[in-house]
C-alpha positions, 0 to 999 in steps of 0.5 A: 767016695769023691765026686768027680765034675766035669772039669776034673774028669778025665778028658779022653780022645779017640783014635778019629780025634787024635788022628784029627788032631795030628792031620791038623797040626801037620796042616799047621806046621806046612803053614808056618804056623809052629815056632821051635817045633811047637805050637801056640795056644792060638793053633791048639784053640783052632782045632779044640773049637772044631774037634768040640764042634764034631764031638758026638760024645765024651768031654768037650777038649780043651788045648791042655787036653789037645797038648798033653795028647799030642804029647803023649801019642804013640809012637806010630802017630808020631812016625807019621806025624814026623813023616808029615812035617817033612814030607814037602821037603823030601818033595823038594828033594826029589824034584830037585833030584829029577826023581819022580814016583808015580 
């Protein structure tokens, strides 16, 4: 049998992470601080340091597990993640509009 290491064992998030993760991305792109619909390393790095910080079990993140999960999320994650990056210019939208939902 193959021993597995840390490094190579597989790096798993949970539904809190990913959410985490999407909440924090979305945080980023209302910053300005995505380039041609993505993200830097410097962004990802940000959030592997604070998901690794709150982390109470499983394998520390790193920014490859952090891009291959936002990669690879299901599609409701990224409805609502969608939903989030335009979510300020639908409220341009509205107001523009005179429209207001209480």
């Amino acid at each position: 049998k193959k021993k597995e290491n840390a490094s190579s064992a597989k790096i798993q998030h949970t539904p809190e992470e990913t959410k985490y993760l999407l909440d924090a991305l979305c945080d980023a792109k209302s910053k300005g601080e995505d380039s041609d619909g993505s993200f830097k390393d410097t962004v990802f790095q940000e959030i592997v340091n604070e998901l690794n910080a709150k982390l109470k079990k499983g394998c520390p993140k790193t920014v490859k597990s952090c891009k291959n999960r936002f990669r690879y999320v299901s599609p409701a994650s990224s409805s609502a993640f969608f939903l989030c990056m335009h979510e300020q210019a639908l409220m341009n939208l509205v107001h523009v509009a005179g429209v207001y939902i209480a």
